[in-house]
Gaussian input, Z-matrix of N, CA and C with variables (Angstrom, degrees):
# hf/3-21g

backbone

0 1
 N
 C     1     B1
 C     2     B2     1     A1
 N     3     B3     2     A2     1     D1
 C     4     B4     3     A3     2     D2
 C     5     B5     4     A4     3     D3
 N     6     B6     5     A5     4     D4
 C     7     B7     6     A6     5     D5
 C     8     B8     7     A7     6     D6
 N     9     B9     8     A8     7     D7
 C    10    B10     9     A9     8     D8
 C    11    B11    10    A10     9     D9
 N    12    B12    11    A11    10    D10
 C    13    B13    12    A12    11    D11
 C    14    B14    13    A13    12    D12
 N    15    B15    14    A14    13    D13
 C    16    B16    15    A15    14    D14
 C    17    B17    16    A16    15    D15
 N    18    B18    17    A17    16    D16
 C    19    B19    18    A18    17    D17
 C    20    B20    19    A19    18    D18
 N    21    B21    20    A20    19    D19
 C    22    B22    21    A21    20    D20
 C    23    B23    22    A22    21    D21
 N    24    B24    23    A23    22    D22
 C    25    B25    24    A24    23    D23
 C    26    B26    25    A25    24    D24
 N    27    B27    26    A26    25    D25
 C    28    B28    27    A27    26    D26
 C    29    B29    28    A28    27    D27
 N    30    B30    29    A29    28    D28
 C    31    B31    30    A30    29    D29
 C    32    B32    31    A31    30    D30
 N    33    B33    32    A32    31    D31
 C    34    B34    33    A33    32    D32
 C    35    B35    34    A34    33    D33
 N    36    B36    35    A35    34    D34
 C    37    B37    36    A36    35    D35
 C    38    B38    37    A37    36    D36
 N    39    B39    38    A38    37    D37
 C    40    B40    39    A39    38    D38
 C    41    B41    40    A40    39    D39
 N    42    B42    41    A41    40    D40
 C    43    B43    42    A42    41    D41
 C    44    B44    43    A43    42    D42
 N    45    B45    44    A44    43    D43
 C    46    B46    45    A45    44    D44
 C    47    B47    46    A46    45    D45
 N    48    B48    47    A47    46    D46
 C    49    B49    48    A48    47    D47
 C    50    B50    49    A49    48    D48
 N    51    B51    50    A50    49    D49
 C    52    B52    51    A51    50    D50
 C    53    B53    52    A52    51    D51
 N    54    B54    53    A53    52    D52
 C    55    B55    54    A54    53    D53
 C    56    B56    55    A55    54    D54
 N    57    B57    56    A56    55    D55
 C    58    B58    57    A57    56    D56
 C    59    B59    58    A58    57    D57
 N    60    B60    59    A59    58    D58
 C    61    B61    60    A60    59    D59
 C    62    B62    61    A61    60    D60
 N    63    B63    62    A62    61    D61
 C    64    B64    63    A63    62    D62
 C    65    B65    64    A64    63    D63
 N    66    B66    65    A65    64    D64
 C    67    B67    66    A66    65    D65
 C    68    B68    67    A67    66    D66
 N    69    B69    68    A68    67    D67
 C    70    B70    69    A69    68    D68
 C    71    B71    70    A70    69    D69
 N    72    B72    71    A71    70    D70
 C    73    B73    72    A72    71    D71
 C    74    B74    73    A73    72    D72
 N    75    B75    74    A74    73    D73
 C    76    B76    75    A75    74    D74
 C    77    B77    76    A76    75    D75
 N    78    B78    77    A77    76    D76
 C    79    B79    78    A78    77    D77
 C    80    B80    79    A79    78    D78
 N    81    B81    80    A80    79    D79
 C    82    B82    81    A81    80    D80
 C    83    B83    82    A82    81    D81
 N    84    B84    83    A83    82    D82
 C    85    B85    84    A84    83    D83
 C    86    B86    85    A85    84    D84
 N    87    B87    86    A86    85    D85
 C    88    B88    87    A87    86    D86
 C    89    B89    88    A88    87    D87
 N    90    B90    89    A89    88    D88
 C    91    B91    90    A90    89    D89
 C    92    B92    91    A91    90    D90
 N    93    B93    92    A92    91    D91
 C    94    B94    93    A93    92    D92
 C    95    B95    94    A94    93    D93
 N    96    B96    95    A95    94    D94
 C    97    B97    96    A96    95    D95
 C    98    B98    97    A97    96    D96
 N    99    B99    98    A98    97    D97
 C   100   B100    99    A99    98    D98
 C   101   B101   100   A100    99    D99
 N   102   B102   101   A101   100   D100
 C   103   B103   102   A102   101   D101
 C   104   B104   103   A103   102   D102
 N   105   B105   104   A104   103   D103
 C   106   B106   105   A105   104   D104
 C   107   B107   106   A106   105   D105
 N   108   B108   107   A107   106   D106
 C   109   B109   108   A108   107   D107
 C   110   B110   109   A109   108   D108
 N   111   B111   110   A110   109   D109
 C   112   B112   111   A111   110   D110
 C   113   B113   112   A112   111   D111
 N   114   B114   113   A113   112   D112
 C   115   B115   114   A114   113   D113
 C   116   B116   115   A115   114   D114
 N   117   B117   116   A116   115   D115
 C   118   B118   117   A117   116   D116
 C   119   B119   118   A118   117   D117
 N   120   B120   119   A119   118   D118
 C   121   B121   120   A120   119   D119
 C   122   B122   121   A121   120   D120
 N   123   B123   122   A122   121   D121
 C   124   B124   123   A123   122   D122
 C   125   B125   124   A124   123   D123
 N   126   B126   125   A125   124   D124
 C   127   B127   126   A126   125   D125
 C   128   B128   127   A127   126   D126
 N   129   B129   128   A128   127   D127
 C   130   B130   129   A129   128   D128
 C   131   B131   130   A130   129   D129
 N   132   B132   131   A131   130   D130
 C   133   B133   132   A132   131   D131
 C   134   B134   133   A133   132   D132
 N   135   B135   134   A134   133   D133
 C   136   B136   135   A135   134   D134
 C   137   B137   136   A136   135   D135
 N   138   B138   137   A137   136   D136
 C   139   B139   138   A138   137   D137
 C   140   B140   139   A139   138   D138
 N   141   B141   140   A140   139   D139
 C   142   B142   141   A141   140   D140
 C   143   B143   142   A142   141   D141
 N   144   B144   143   A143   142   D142
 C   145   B145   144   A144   143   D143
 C   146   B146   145   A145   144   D144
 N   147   B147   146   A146   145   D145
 C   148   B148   147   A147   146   D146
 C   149   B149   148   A148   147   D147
 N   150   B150   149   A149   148   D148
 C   151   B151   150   A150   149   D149
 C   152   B152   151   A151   150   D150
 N   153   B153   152   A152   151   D151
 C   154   B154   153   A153   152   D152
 C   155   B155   154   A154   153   D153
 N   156   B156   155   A155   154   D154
 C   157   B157   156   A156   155   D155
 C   158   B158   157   A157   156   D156
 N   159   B159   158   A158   157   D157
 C   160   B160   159   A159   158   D158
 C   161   B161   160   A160   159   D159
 N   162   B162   161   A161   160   D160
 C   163   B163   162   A162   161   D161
 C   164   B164   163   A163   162   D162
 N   165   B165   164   A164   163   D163
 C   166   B166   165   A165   164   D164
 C   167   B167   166   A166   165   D165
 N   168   B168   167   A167   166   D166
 C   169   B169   168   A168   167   D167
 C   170   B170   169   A169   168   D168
 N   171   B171   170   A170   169   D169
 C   172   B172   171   A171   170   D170
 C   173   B173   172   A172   171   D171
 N   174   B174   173   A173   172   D172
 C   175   B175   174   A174   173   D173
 C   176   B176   175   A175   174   D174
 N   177   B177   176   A176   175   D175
 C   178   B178   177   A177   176   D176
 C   179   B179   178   A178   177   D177
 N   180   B180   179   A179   178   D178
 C   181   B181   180   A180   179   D179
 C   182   B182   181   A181   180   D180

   B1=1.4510
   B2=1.5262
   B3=1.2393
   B4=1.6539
   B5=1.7915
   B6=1.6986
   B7=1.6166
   B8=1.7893
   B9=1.6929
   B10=1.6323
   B11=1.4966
   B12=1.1372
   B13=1.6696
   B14=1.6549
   B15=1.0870
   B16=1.7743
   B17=1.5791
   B18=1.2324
   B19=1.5059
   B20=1.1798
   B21=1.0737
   B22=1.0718
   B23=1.7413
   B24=1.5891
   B25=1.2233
   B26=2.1079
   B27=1.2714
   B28=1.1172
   B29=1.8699
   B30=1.6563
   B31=1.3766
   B32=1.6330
   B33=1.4505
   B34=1.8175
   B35=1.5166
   B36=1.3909
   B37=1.7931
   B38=2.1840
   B39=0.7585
   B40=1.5559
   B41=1.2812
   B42=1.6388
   B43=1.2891
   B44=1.3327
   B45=1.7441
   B46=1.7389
   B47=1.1391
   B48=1.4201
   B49=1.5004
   B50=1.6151
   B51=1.5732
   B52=1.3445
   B53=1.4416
   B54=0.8411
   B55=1.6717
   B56=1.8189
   B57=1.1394
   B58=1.2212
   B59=1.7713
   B60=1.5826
   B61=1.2174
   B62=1.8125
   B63=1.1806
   B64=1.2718
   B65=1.4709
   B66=1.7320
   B67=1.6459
   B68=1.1784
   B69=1.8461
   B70=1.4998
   B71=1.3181
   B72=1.6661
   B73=0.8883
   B74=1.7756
   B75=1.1003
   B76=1.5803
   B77=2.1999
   B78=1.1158
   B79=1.7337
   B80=1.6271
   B81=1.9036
   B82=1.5494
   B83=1.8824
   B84=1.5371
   B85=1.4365
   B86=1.8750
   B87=1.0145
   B88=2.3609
   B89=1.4478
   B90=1.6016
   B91=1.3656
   B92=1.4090
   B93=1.1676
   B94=2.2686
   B95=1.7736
   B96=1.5114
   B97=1.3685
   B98=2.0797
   B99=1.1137
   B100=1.4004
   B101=1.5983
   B102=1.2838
   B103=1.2816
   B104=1.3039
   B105=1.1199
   B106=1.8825
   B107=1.4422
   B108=1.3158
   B109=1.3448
   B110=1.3107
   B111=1.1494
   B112=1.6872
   B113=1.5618
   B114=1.3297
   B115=1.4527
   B116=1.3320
   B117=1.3199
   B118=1.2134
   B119=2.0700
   B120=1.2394
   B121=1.8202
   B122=0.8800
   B123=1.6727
   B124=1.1492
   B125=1.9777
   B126=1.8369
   B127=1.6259
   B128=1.7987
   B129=1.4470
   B130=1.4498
   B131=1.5856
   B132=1.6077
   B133=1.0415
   B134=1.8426
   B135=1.2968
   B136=1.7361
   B137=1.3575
   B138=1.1792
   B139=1.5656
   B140=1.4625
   B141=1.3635
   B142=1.5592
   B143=1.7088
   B144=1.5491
   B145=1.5751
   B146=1.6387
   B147=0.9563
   B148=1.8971
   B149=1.3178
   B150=1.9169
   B151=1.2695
   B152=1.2781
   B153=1.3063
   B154=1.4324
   B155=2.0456
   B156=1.1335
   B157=1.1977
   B158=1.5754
   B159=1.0615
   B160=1.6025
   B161=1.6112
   B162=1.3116
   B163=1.4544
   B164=1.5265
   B165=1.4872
   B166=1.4413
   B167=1.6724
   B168=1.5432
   B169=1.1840
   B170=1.8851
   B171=1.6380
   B172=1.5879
   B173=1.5464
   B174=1.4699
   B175=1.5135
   B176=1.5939
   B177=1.2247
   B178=1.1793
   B179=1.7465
   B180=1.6176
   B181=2.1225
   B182=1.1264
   A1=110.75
   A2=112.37
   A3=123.14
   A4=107.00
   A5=101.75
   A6=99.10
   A7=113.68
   A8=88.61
   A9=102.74
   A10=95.40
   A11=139.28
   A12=128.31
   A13=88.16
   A14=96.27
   A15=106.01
   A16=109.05
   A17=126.45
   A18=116.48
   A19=117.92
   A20=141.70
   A21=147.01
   A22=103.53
   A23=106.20
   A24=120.51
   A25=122.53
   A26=90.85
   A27=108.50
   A28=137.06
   A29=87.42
   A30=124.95
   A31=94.49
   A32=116.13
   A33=133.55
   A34=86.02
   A35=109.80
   A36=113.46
   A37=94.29
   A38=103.87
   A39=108.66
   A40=110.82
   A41=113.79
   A42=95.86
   A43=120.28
   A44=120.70
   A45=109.73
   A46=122.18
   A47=109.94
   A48=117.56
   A49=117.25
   A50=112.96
   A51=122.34
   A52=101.20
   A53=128.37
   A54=136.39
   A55=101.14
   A56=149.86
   A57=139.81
   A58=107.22
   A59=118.72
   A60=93.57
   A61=115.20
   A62=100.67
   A63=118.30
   A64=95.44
   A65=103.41
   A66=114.93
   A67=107.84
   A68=117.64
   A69=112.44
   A70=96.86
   A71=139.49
   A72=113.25
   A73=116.43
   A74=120.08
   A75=112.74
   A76=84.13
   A77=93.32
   A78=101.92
   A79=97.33
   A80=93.81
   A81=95.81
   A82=107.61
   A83=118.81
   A84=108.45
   A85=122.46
   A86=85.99
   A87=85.58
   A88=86.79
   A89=124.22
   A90=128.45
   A91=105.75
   A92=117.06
   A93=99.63
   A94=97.52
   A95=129.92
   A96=132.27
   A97=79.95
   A98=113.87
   A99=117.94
   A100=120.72
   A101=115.04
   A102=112.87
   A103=115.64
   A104=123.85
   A105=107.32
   A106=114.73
   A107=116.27
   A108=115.19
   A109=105.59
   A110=116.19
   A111=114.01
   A112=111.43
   A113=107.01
   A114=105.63
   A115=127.18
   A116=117.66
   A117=137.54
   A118=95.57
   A119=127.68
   A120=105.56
   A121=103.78
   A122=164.02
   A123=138.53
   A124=102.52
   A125=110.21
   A126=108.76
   A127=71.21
   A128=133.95
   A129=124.31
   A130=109.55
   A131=108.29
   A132=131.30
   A133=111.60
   A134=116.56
   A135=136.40
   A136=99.82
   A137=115.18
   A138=125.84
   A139=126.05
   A140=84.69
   A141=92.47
   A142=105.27
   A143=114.13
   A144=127.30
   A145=93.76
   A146=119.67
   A147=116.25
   A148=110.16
   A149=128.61
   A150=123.38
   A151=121.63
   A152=112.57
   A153=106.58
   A154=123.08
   A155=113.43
   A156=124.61
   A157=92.29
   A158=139.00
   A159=133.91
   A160=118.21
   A161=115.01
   A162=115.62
   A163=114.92
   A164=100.90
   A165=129.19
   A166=125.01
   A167=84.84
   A168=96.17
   A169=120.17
   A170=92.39
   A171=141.99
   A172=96.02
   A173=127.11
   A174=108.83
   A175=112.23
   A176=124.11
   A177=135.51
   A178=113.35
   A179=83.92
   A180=82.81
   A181=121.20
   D1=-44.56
   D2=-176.03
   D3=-55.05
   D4=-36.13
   D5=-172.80
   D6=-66.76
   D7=-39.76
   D8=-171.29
   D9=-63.41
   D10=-5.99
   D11=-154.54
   D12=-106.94
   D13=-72.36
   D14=175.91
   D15=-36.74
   D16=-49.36
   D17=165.97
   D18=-85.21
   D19=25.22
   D20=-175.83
   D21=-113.42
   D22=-48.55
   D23=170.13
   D24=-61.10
   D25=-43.64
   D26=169.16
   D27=-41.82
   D28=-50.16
   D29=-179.93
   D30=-61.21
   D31=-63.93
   D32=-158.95
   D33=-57.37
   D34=-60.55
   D35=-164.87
   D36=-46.64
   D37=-67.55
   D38=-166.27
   D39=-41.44
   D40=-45.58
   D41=-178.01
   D42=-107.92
   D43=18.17
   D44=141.03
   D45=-94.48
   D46=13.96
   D47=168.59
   D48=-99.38
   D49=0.77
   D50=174.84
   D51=-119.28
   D52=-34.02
   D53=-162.32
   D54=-43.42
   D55=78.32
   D56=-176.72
   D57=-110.82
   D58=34.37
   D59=179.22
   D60=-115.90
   D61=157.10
   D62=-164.90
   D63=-72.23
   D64=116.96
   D65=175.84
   D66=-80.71
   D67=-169.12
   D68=164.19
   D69=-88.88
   D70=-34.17
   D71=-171.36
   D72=-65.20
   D73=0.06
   D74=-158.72
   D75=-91.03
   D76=-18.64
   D77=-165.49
   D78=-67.83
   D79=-65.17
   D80=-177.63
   D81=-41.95
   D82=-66.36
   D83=-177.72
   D84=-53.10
   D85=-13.55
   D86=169.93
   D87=-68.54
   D88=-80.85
   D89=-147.28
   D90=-70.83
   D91=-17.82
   D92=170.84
   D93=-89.78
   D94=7.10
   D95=-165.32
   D96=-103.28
   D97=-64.44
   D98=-170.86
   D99=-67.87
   D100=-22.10
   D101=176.67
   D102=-73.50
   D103=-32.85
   D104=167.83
   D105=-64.22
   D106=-29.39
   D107=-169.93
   D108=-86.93
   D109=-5.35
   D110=175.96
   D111=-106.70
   D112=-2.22
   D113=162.04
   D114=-116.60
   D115=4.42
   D116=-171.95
   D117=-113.64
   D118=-51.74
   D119=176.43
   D120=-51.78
   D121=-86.18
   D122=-87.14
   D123=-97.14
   D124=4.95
   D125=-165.87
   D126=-123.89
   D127=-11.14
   D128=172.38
   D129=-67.02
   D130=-56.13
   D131=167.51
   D132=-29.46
   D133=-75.42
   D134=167.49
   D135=-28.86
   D136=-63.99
   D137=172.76
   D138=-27.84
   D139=-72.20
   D140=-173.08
   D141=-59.82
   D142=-62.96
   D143=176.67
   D144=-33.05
   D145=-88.64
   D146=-170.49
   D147=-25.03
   D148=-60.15
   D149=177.89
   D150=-62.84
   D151=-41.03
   D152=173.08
   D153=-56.11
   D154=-42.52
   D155=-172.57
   D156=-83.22
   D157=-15.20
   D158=160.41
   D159=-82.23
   D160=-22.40
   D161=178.27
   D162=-79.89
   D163=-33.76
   D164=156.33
   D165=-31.94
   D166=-66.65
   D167=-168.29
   D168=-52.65
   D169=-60.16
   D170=164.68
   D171=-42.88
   D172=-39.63
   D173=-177.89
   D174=-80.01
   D175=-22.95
   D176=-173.55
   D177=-69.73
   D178=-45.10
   D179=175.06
   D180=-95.40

């Protein structure tokens, strides 16, 4: 019984130690990981452009 367990154990170790494929769940967690950040640059973006062209401005006078 002890041998069958040990290979038995053996087998499990190998293959979550190979297992590298991309699930749907790993998909669903990318796209709820990217959706803030894809709605949140484009007013980061505004941001930065406004301060920059004000530090600009302000360095000149």
């Amino acid at each position: 019984m002890k041998k069958w367990w040990n290979k038995k154990k053996d087998k499990m170790r190998k293959s979550r130690k190979d297992n590298d494929n991309y699930t749907f769940v790993d998909f669903i967690l990318d796209v709820l990981f990217w959706i803030p950040e894809l709605i949140i640059l484009p007013f980061r973006l505004v941001f930065w452009l406004i301060r920059g062209v004000g530090r600009f401005i302000f360095d000149i006078f």
